[in-house]
Structure formats: structure tokens, C-alpha cells
Backbone bond lengths (Angstrom), bond angles and torsions (degrees), N, CA, C in turn:
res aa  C-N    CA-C-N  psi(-1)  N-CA   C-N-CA  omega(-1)  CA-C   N-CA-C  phi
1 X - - - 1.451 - - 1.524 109.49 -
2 X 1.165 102.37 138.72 1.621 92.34 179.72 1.405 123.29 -114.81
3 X 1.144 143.51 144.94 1.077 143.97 -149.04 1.002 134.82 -77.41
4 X 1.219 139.75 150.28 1.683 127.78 -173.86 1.655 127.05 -51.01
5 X 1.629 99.61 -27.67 1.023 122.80 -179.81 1.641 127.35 -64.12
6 X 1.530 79.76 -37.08 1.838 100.60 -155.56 1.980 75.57 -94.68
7 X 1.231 122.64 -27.71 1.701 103.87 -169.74 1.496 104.61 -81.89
8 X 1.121 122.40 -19.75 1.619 133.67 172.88 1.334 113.14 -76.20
9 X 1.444 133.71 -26.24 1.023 126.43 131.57 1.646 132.69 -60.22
10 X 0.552 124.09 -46.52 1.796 120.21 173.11 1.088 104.13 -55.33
11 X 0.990 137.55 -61.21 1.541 150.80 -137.88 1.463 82.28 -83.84
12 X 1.529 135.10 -55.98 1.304 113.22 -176.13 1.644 113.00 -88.33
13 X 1.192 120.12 -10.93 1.662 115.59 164.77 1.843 92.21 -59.22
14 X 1.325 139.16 -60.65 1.433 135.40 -153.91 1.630 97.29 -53.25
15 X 1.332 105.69 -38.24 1.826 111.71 -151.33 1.834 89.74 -83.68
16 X 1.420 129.09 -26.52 1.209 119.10 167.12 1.499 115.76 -64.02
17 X 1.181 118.63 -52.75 1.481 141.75 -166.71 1.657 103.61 -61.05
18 X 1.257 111.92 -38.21 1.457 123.14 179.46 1.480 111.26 -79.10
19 X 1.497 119.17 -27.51 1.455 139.50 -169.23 1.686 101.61 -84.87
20 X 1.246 104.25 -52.88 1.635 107.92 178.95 1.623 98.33 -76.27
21 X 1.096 135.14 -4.84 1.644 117.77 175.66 0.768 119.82 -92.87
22 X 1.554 134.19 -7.09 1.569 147.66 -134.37 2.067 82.04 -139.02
23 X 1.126 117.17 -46.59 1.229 115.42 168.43 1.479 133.77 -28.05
24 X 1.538 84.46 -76.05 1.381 111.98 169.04 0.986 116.32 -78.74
25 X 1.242 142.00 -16.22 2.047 143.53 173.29 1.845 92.28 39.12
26 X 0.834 123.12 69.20 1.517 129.56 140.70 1.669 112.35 -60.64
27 X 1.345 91.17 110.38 2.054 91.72 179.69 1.758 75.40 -106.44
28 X 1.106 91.11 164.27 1.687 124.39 163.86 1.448 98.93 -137.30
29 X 1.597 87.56 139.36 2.006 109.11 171.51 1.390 99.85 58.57
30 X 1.324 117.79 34.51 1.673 111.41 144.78 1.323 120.76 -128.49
31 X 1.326 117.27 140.98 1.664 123.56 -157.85 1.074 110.21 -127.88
32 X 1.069 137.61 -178.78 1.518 130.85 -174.98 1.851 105.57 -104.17
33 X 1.387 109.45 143.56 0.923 106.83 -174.65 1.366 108.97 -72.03
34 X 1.737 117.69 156.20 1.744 121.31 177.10 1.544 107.95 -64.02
35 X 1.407 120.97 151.87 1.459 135.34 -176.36 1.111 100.89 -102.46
36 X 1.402 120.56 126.11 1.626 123.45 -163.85 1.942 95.71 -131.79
37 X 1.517 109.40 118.90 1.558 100.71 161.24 1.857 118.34 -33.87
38 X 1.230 96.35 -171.05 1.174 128.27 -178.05 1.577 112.62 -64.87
39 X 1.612 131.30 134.10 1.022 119.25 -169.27 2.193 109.01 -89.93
40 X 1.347 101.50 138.60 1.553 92.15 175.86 1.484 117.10 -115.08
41 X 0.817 130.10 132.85 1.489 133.25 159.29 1.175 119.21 -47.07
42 X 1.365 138.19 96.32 1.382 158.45 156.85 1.584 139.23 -54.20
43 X 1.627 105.97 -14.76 1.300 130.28 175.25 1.231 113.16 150.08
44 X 1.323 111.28 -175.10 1.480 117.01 157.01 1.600 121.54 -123.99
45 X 1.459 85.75 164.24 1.918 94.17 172.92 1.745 119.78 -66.72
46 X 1.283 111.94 148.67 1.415 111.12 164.10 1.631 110.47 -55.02
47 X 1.205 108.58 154.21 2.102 117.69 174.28 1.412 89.87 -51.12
48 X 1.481 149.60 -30.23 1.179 125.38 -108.03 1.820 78.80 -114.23
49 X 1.640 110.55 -27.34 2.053 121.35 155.67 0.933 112.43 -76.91
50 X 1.302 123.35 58.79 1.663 117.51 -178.97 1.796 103.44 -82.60
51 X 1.205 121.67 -28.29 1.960 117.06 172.85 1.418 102.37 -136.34
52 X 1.345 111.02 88.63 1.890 137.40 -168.93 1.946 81.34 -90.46
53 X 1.359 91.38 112.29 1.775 105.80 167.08 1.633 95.06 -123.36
54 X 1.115 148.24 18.86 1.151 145.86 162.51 1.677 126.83 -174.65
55 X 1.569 107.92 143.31 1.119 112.88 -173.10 1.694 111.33 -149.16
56 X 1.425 109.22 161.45 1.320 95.33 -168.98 1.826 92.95 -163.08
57 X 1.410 113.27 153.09 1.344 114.31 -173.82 1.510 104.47 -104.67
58 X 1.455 133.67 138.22 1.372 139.94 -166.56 2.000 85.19 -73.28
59 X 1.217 101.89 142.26 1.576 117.13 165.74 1.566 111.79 -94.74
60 X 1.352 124.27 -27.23 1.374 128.86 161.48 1.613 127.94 -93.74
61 X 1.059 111.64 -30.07 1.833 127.23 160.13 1.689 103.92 -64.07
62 X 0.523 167.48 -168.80 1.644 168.67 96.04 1.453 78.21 -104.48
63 X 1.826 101.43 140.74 0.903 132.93 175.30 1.928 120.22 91.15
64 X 1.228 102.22 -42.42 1.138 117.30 178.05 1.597 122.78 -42.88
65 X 1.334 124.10 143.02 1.444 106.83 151.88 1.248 131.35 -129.85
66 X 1.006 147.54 173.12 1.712 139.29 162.10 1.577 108.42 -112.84
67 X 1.537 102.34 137.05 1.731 99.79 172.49 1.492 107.72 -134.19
68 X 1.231 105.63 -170.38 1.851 99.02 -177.96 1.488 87.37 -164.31
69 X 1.503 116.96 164.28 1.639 129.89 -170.62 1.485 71.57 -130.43
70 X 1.874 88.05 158.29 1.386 112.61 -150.67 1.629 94.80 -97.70
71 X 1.353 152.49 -113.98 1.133 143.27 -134.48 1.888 99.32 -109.36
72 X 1.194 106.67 144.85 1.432 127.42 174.76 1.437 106.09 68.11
73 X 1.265 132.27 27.06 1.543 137.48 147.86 1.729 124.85 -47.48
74 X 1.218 96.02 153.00 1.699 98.71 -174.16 1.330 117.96 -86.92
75 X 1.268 95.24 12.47 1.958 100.62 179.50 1.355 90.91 69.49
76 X 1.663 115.79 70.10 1.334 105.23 145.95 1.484 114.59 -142.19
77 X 1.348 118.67 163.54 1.531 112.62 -162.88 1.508 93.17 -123.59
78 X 1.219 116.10 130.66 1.889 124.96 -153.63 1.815 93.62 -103.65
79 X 1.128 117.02 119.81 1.783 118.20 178.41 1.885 89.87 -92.90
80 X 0.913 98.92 128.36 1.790 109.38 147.66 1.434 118.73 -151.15
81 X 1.568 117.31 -171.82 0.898 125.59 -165.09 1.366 128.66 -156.04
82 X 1.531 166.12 145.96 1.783 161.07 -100.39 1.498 71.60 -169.73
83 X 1.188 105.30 118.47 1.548 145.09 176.48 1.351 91.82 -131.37
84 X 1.673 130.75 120.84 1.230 145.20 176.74 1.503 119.91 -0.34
85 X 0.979 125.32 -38.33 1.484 124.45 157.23 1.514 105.32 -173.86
86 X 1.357 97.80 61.55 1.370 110.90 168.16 1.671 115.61 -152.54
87 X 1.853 137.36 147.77 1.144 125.11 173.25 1.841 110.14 -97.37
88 X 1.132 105.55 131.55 1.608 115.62 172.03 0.818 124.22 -135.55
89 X 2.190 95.42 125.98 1.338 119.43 -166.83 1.467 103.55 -59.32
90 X 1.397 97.42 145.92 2.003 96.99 157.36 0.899 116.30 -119.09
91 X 1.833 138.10 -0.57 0.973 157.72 165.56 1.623 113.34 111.10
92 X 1.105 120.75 -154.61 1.428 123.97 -163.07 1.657 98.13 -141.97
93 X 1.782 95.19 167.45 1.690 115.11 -175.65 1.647 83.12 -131.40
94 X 1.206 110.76 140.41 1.386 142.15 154.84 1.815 108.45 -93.25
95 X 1.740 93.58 94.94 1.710 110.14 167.33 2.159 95.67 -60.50
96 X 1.140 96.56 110.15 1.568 108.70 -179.94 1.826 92.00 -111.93
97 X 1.695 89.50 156.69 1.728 92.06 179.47 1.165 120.79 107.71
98 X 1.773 120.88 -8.57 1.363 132.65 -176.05 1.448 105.59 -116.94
99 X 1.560 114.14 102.84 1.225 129.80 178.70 1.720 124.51 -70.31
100 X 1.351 101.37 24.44 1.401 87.47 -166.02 1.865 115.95 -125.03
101 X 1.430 88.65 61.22 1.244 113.77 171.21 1.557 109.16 101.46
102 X 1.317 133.83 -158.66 1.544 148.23 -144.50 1.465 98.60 -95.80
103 X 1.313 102.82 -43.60 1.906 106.53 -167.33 1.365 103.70 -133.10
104 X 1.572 112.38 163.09 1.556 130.74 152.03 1.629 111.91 -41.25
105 X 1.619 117.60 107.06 0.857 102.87 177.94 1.831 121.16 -38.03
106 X 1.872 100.60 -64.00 1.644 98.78 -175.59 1.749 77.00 -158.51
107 X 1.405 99.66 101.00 1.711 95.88 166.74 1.702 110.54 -92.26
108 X 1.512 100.40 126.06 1.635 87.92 178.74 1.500 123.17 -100.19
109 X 1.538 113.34 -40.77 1.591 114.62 167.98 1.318 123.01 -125.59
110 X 1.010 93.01 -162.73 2.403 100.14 -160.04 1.134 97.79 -133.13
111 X 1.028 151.92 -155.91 1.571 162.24 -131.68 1.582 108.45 83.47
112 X 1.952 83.08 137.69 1.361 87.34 166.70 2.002 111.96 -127.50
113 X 1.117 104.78 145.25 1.273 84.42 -174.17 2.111 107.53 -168.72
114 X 1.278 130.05 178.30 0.899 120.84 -177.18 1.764 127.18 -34.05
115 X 1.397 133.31 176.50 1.281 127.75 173.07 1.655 113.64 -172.18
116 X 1.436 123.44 157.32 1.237 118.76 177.50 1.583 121.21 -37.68
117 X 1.435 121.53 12.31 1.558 122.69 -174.25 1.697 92.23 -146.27
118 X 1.272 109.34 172.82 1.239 112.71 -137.26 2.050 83.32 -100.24
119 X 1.279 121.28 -27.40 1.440 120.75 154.22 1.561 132.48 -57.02
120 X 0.944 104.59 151.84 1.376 119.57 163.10 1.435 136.98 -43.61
121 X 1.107 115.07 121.46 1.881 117.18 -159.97 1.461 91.74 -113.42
122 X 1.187 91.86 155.88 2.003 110.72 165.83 1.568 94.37 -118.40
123 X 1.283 84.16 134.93 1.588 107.64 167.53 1.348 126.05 -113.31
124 X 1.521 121.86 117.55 1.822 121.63 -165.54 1.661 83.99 -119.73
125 X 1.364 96.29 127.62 2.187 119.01 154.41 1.487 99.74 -77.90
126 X 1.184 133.27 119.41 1.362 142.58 162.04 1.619 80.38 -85.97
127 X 1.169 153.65 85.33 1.307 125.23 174.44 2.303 105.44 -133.78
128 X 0.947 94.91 5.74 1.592 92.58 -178.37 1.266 147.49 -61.61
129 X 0.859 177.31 -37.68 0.971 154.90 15.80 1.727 110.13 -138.65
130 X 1.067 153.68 49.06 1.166 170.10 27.40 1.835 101.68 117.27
131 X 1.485 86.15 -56.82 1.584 89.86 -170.46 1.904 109.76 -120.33
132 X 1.345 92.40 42.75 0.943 98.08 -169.02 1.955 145.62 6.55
133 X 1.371 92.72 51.07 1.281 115.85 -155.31 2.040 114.98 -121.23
134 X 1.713 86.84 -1.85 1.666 105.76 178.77 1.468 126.64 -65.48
135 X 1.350 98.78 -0.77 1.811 93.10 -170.20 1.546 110.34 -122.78
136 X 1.973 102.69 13.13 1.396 104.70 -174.43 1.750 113.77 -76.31
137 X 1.603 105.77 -0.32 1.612 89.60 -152.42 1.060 94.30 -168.01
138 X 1.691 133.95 178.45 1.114 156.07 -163.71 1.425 104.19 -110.97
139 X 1.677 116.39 -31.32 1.562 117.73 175.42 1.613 99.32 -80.30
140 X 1.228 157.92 3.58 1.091 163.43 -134.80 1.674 106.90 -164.49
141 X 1.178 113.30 36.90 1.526 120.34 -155.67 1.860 89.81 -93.44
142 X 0.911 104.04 161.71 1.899 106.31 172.33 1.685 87.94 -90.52
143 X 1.722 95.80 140.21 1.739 101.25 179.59 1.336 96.03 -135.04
144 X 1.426 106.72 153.80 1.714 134.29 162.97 1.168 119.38 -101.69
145 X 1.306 125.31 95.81 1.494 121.52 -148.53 1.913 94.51 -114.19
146 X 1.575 103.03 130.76 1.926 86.56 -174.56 1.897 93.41 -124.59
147 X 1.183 111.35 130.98 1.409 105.66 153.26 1.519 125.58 -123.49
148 X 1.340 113.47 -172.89 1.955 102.51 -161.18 1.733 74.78 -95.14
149 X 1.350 110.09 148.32 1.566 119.04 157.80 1.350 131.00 -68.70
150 X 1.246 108.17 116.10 1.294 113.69 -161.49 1.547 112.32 -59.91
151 X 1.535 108.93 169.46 1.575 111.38 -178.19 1.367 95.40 -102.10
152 X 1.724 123.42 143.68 0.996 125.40 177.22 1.759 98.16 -111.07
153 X 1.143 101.90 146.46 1.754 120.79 166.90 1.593 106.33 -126.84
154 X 1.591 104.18 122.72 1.870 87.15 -170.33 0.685 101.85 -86.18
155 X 1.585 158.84 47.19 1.396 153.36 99.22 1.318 108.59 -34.65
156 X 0.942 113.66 -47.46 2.029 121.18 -133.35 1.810 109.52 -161.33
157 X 0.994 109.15 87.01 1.715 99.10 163.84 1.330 122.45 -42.11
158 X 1.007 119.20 127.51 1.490 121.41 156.46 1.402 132.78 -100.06
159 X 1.260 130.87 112.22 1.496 127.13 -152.69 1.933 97.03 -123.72
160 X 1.104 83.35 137.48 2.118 100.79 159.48 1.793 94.70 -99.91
161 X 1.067 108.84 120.33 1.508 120.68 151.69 1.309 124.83 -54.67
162 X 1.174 118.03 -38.03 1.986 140.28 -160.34 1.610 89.56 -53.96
163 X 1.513 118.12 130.32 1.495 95.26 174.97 1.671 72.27 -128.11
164 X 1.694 102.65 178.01 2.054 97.89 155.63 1.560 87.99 -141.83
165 X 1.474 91.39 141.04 1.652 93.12 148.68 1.529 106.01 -85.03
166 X 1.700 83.85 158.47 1.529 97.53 167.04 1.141 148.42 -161.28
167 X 1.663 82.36 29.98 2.013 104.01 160.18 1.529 78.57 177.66
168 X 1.900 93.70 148.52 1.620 106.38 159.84 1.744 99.70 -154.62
169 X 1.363 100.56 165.58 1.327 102.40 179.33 1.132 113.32 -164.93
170 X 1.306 116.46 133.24 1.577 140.85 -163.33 1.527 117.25 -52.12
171 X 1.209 113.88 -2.80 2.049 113.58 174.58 1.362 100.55 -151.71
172 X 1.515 86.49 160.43 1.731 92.64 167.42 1.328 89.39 115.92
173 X 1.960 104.12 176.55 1.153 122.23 159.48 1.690 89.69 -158.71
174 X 1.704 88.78 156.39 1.370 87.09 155.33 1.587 107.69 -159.22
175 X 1.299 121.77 161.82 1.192 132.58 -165.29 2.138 117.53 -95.89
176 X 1.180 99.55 -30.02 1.370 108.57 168.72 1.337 133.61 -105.57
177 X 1.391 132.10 -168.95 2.031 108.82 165.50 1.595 91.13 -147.63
């Protein structure tokens, strides 16, 4: 047991120790954020991005991008591209194969990133919930929708249709992927 004495000491060694830490505010693993010029306007989107909730830069295209509009979209993923100070459309792929009604329920983000093939996948969060109406049902399920990234020819898009889901789940929302 230790003594009244010896706990009246600790107790005020802690309240020093806590006093000098708060002093000095020593953070660890925080850095200063990067200093970035002035932001410029580079172009605009086609009408056809009128509510852009996601975007993502091709890792095999350089230059390329992929975007998506946020709730009641036709399941399509819009390619363009930053032409010296201009944006150019390259047109769009229609994700075909998803039976669950007319539009994207509420797609919120894009990613692109590894996949069961040795290329590059795009990754779409159907996960939003917008109309707050996502947790009524099994047709209304939150989905992970992945397809291979298409090859672009700037003549001519070239698209794979094949999409897979590959996880969904009956609640929730979420805003990122």
C-alpha cells in the first residue's frame, strides 16, 4: 500500500508532467501543409457533368480522366481531357449489366486501382444516400461496382461493357470509396 505521502507526490509529479506537456504542445507526425500558388480555371465540363461527385486520373492514359454525376445518372463514366487551357470531351461508356432500375441510384466516388487482371480497374461507390430512401430494400442495396478501364483511341473510344459487382449491403451510406 502506498502511502498518503508517496500518492501526494505522484499525483502532483503527473499534474507537473501534464503541465509541462501542454506547455510545450509537442505534436508528433504533423507537418506543415504544401504551399500551392493561386488556383486557375482550366476549362469547363460538358452540360452532360452538370453534378461531378467523382473524378479520377487514368494511371495508364496520362492525361486522361474519368468522372461520374452524382445521383440519378445513366451509369455512365465521362473520359476527358486538359488540352492547354482547355477541357476535352472524349465521350462516355455506359456501365451496362446493372439491373436495378433506369439510373445510378447515388454514385459518390471513383477510384482506380488494381483488379483480378493484371490491368487497371475503375472503381464506382453506388453508396449515397441522397434521398434518403437506401435502407428500404435489397433493390436499393449500397454497391461496389468495378470495371477494367477502358482503352481510349482519340479517334474512337474503346469500351469493355463487362462490369462485376463486388460487395453490397443493405444500410448505410457513404460519401467516399
Amino acid at each position: 500500500m502506498i502511502s498518503n505521502q508517496v500518492a501526494s507526490i505522484l499525483k502532483l509529479f503527473c499534474r507537473v508532467v501534464l503541465i509541462l506537456a501542454f506547455a510545450f504542445k509537442v505534436e508528433y507526425g504533423a507537418a506543415e501543409c504544401l504551399k500551392y500558388g493561386t488556383p486557375t480555371q482550366i476549362g469547363k465540363l460538358k452540360k452532360a457533368l452538370d453534378e461531378v461527385s467523382g473524378i479520377v486520373a487514368s494511371r495508364r492514359q496520362p492525361g486522361v480522366f474519368w468522372a461520374h454525376n452524382d445521383s440519378l445518372n445513366k451509369f455512365r463514366l465521362h473520359a476527358f481531357r486538359v488540352v492547354s487551357n482547355s477541357v476535352q470531351a472524349l465521350g462516355y461508356f455506359k456501365v451496362s449489366g446493372i439491373n436495378l432500375g433506369v439510373h445510378a441510384m447515388d454514385w459518390e466516388d471513383i477510384a482506380i486501382g488494381p483488379g483480378p487482371t493484371s490491368e487497371d480497374w475503375i472503381y464506382i461507390a453506388d453508396t449515397g444516400n441522397n434521398f434518403f430512401d437506401r435502407n428500404s430494400g435489397r433493390k436499393r442495396a449500397l454497391r461496389l461496382i468495378r470495371v477494367p478501364e477502358p482503352r481510349i483511341n482519340y479517334n474512337q473510344i474503346k469500351f469493355s461493357d463487362d462490369y462485376e459487382k463486388i460487395g453490397e449491403t443493405d444500410k448505410g451510406a457513404a460519401e467516399v470509396l
